[in-house]
VOLO-509408 format. One record per residue: x, y negated, z negated of N, C-alpha, C, O in turn; residue in three letters; residue number from 1. Coordinates in steps of 0.02 Angstrom, whole numbers, padded with zeros to 5 digits, always signed. Each point is the difference from the previous one (the first is absolute). Last residue first. Example, Ala and Ser with C-alpha at 12.3 -4.5 7.8 and 13.67 -1.06 7.14 Angstrom:
residues 2
+--------+--------+--------+--------+--------+--------+--------+--------+--------+--------+--------+--------+------+-----+
|   n_px |   n_py |   n_pz |  ca_px |  ca_py |  ca_pz |   c_px |   c_py |   c_pz |   o_px |   o_py |   o_pz | code | pos |
+--------+--------+--------+--------+--------+--------+--------+--------+--------+--------+--------+--------+------+-----+
| +00642 | +00112 | -00354 | +00042 | -00059 | -00003 | -00039 | -00055 | -00037 | +00025 | -00055 | -00008 |  SER |   2 |
| -00010 | +00341 | +00012 | -00045 | -00059 | +00000 | +00045 | -00060 | +00000 | +00052 | +00001 | -00033 |  ALA |   1 |
+--------+--------+--------+--------+--------+--------+--------+--------+--------+--------+--------+--------+------+-----+
end
This chain:
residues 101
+--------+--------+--------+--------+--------+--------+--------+--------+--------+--------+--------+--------+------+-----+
|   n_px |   n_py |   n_pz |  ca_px |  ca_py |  ca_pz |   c_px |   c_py |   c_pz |   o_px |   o_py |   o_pz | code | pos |
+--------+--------+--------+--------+--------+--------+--------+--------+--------+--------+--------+--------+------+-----+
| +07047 | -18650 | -13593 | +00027 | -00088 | -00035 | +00010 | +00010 | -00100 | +00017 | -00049 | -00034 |  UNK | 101 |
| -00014 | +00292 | +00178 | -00063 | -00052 | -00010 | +00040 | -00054 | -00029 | +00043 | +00007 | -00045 |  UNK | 100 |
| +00035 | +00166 | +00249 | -00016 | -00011 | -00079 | -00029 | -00054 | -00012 | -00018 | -00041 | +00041 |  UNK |  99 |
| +00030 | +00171 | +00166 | +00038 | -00049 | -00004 | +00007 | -00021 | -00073 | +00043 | -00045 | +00002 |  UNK |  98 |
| -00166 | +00228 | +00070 | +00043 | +00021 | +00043 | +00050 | -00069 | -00010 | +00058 | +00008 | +00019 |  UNK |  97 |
| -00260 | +00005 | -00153 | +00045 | +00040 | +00001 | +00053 | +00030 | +00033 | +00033 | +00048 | -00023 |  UNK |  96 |
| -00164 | -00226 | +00042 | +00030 | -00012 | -00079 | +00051 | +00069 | +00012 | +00062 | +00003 | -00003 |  UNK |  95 |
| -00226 | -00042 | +00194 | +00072 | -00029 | -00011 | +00034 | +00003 | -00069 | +00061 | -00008 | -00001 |  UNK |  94 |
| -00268 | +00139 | +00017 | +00060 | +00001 | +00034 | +00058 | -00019 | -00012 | +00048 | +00027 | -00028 |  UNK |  93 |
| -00222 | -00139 | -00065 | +00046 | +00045 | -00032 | +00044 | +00072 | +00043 | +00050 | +00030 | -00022 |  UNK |  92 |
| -00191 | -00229 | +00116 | +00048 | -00008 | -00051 | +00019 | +00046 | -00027 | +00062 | -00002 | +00003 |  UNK |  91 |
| -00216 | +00082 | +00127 | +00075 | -00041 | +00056 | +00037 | -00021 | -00050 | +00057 | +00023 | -00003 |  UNK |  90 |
| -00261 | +00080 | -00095 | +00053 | +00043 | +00020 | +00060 | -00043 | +00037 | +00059 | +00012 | -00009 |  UNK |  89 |
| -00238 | -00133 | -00049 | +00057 | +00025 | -00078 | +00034 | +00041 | +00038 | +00061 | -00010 | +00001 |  UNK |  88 |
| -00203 | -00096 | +00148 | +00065 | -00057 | -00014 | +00035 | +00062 | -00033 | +00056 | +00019 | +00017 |  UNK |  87 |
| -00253 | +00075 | +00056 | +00056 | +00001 | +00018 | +00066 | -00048 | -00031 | +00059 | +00016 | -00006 |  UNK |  86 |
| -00233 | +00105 | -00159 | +00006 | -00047 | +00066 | +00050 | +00009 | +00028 | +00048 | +00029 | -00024 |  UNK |  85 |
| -00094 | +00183 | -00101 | -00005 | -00069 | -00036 | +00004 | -00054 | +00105 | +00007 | +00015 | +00059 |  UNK |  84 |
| -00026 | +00257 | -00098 | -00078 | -00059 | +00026 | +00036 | -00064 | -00041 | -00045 | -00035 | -00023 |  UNK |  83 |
| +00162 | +00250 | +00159 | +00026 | -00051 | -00073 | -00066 | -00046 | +00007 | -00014 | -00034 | +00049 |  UNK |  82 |
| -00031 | +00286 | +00038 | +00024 | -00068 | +00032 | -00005 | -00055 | -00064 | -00044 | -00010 | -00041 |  UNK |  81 |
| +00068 | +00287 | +00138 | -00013 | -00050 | -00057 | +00026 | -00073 | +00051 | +00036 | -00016 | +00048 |  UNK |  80 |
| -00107 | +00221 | +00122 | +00060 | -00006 | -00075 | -00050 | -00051 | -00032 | -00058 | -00014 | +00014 |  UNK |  79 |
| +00023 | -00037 | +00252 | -00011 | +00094 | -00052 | +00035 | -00013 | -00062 | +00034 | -00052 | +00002 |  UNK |  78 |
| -00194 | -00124 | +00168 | +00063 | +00018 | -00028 | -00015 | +00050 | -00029 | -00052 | +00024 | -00022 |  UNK |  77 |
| -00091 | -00079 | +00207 | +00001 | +00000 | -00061 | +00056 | +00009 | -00030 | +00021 | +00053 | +00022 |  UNK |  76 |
| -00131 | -00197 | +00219 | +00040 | +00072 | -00028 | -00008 | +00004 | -00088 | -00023 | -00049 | -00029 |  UNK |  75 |
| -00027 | -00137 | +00214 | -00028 | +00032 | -00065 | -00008 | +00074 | -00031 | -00039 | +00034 | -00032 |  UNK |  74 |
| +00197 | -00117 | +00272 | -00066 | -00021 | -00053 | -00055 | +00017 | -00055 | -00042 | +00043 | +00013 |  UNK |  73 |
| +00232 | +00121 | +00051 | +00000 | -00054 | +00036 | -00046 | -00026 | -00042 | -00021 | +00021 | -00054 |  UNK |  72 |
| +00151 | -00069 | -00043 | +00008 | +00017 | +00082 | -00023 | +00072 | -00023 | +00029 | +00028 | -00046 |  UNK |  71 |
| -00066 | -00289 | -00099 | +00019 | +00079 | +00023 | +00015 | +00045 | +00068 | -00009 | -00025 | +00056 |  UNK |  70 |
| -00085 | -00211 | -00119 | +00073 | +00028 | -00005 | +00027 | +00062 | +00035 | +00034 | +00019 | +00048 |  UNK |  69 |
| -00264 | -00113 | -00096 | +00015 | +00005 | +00073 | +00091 | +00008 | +00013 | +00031 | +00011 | +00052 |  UNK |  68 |
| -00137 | -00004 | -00280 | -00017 | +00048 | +00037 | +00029 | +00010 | +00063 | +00026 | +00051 | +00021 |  UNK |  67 |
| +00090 | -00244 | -00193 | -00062 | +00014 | +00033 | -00019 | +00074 | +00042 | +00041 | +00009 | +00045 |  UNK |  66 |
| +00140 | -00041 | -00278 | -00019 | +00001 | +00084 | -00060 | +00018 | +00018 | -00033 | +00050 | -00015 |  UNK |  65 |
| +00131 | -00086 | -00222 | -00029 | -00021 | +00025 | -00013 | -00025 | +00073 | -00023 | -00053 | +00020 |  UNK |  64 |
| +00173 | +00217 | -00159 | -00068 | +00018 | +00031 | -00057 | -00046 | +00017 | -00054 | +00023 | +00016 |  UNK |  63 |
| +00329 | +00047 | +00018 | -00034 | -00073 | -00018 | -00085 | +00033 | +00005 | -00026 | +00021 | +00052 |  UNK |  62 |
| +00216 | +00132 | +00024 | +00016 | -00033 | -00057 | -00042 | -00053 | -00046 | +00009 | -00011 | -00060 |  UNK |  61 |
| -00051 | +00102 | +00319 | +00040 | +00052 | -00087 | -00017 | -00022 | -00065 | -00047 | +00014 | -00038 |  UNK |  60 |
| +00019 | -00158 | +00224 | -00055 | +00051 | +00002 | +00015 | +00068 | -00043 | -00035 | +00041 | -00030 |  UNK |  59 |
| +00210 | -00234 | +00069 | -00090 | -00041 | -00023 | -00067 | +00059 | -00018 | -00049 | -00006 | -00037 |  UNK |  58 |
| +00333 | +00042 | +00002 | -00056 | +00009 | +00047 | -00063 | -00033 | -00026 | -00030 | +00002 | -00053 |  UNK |  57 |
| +00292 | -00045 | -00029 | -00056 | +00032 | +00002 | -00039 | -00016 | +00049 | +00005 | -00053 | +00032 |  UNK |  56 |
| +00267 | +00098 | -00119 | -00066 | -00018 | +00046 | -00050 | +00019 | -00031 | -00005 | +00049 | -00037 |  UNK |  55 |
| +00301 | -00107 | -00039 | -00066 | +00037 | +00007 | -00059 | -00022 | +00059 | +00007 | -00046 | +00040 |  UNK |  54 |
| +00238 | +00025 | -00026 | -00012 | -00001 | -00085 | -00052 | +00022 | +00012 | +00007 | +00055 | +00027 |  UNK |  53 |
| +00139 | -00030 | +00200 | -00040 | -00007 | -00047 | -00010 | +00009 | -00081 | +00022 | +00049 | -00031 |  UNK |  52 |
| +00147 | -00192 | +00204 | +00016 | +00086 | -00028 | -00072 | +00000 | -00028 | -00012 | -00048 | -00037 |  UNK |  51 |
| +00121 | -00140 | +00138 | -00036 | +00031 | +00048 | -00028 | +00079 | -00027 | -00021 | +00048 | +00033 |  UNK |  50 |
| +00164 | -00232 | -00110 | +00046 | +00035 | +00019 | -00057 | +00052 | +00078 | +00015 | +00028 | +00052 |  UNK |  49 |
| -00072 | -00178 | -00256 | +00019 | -00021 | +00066 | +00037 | +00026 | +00053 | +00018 | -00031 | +00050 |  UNK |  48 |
| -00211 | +00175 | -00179 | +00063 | -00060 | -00016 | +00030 | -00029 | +00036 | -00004 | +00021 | +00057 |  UNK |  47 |
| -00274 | +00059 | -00075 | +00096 | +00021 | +00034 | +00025 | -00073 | -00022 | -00015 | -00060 | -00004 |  UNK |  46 |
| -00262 | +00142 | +00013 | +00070 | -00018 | -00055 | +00037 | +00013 | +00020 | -00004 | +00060 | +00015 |  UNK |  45 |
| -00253 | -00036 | +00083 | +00067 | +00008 | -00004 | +00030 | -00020 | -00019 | -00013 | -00057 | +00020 |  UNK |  44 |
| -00239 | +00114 | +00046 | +00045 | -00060 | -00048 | +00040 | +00024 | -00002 | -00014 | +00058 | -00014 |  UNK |  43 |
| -00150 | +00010 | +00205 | +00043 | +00036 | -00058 | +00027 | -00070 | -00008 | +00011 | -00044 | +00042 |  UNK |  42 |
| -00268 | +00121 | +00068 | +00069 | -00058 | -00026 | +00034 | +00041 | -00027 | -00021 | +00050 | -00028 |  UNK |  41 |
| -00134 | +00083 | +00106 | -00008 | -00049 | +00037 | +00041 | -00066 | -00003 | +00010 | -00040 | +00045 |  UNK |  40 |
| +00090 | +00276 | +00011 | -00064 | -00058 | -00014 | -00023 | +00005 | -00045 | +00004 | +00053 | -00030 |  UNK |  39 |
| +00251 | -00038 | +00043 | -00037 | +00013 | -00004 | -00073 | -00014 | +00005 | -00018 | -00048 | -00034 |  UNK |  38 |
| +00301 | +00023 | +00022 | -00051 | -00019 | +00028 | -00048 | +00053 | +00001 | +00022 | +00056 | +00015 |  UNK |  37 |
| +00207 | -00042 | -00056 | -00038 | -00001 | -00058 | -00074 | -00026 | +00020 | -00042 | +00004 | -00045 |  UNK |  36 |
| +00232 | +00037 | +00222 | -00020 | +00080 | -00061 | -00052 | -00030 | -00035 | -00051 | +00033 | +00005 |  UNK |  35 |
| +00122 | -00250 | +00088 | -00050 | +00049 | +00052 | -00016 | +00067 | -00045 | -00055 | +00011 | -00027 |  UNK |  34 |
| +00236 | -00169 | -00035 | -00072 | -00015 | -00024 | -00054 | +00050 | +00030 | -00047 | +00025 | -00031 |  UNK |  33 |
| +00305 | -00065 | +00092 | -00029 | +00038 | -00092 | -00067 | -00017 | -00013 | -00019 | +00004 | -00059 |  UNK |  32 |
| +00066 | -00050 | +00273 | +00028 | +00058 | -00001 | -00009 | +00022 | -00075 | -00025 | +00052 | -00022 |  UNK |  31 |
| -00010 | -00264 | +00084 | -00052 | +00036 | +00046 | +00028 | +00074 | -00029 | -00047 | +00032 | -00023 |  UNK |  30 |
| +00208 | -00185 | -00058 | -00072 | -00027 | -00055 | -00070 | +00076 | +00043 | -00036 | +00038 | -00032 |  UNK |  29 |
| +00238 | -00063 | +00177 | +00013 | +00042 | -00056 | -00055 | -00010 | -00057 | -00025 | +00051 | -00024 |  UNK |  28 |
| +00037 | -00047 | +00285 | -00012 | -00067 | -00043 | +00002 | +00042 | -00068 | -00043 | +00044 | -00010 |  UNK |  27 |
| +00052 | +00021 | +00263 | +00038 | +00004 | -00047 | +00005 | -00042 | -00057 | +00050 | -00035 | -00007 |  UNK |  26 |
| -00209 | +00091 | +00185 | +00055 | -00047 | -00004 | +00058 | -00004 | -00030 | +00045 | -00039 | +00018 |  UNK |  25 |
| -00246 | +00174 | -00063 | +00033 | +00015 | +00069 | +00037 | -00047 | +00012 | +00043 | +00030 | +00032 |  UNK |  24 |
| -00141 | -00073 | -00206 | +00059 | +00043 | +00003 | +00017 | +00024 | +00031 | +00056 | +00025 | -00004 |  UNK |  23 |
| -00209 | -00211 | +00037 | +00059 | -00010 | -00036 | +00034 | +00064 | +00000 | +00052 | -00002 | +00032 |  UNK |  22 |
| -00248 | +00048 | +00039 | +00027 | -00042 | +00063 | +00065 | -00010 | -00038 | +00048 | +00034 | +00020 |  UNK |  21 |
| -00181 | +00060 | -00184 | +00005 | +00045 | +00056 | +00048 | -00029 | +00050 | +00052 | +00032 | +00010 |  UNK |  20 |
| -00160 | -00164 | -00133 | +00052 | +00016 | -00046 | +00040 | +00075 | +00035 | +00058 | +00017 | -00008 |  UNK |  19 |
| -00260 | -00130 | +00102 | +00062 | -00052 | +00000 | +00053 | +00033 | -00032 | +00056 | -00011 | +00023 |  UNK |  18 |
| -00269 | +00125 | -00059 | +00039 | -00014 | +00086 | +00066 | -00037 | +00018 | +00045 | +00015 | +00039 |  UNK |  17 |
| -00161 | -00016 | -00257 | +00052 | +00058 | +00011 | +00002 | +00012 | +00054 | +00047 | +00036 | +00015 |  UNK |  16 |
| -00066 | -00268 | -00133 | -00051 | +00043 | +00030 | +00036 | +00064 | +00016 | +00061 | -00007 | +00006 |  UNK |  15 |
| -00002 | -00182 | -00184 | +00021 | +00034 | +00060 | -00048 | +00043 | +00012 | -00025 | +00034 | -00045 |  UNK |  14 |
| +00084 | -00226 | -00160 | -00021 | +00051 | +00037 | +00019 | +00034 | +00072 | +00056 | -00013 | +00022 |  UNK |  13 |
| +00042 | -00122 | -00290 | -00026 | -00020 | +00094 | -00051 | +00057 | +00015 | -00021 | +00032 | -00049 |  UNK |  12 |
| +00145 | -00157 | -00188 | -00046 | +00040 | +00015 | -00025 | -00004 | +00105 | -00028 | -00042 | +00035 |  UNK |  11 |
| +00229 | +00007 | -00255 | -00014 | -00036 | +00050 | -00075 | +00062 | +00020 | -00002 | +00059 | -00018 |  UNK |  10 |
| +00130 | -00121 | -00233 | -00009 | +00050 | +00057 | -00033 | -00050 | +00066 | -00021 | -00058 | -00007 |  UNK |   9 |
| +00080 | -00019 | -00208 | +00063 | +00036 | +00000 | -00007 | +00059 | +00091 | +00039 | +00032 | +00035 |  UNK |   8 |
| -00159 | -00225 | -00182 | +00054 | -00034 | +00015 | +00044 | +00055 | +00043 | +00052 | -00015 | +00029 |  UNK |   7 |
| -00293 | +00086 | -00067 | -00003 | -00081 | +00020 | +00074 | -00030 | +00015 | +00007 | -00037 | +00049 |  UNK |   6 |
| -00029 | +00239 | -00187 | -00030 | -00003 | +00084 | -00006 | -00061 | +00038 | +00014 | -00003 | +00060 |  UNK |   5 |
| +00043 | -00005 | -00301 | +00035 | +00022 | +00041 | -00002 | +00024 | +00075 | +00044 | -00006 | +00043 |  UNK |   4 |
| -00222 | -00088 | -00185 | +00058 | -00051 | +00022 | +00045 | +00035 | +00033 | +00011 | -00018 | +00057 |  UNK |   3 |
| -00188 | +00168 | -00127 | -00014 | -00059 | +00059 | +00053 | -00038 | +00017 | +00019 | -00004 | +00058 |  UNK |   2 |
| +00012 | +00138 | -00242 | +00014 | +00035 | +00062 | -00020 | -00044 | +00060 | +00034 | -00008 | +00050 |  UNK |   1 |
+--------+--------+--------+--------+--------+--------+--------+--------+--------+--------+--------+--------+------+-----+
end
């Protein structure tokens, strides 16, 4: 899965002020990305087309987030939480929304 991330995806960022400014612009990447935004990071997947495949959240999804993450600050999460590392969950995410090599 590493290699394929490495040959097959591009990785950027964006602050969500900016991404805000873009769709008020009309910037279509600004426009399918913003709904899915969330604090404090959202990872995002779209096709080229701009269509979402999947997301994850740094503060959802991932439980190796620092305290000062949280919102607000050292808040407590509610529910279950997947305790394997983060890498395993991101890789297998992707396995499963993209299949495995």
């Amino acid at each position: 899965m590493i290699d394929r991330l490495n040959k097959k995806f591009v990785s950027t960022f964006v602050l969500v002020d900016d991404l805000k400014k873009y769709e008020a612009a009309g910037d279509a990447l600004a426009r399918s990305l913003l709904p899915h935004w969330k604090f404090p990071l959202q990872l995002v997947f779209l096709n080229p087309d701009c269509s979402l495949v999947t997301k994850l959240n740094y503060f959802r999804d991932l439980p190796g987030i620092h305290p000062d993450v949280a919102y607000p600050p050292r808040s407590k999460r509610e529910g279950p939480m997947d305790t394997r590392p983060n890498d395993v969950i991101f890789l297998e995410h992707l396995a499963q929304h993209f299949g495995r090599e």
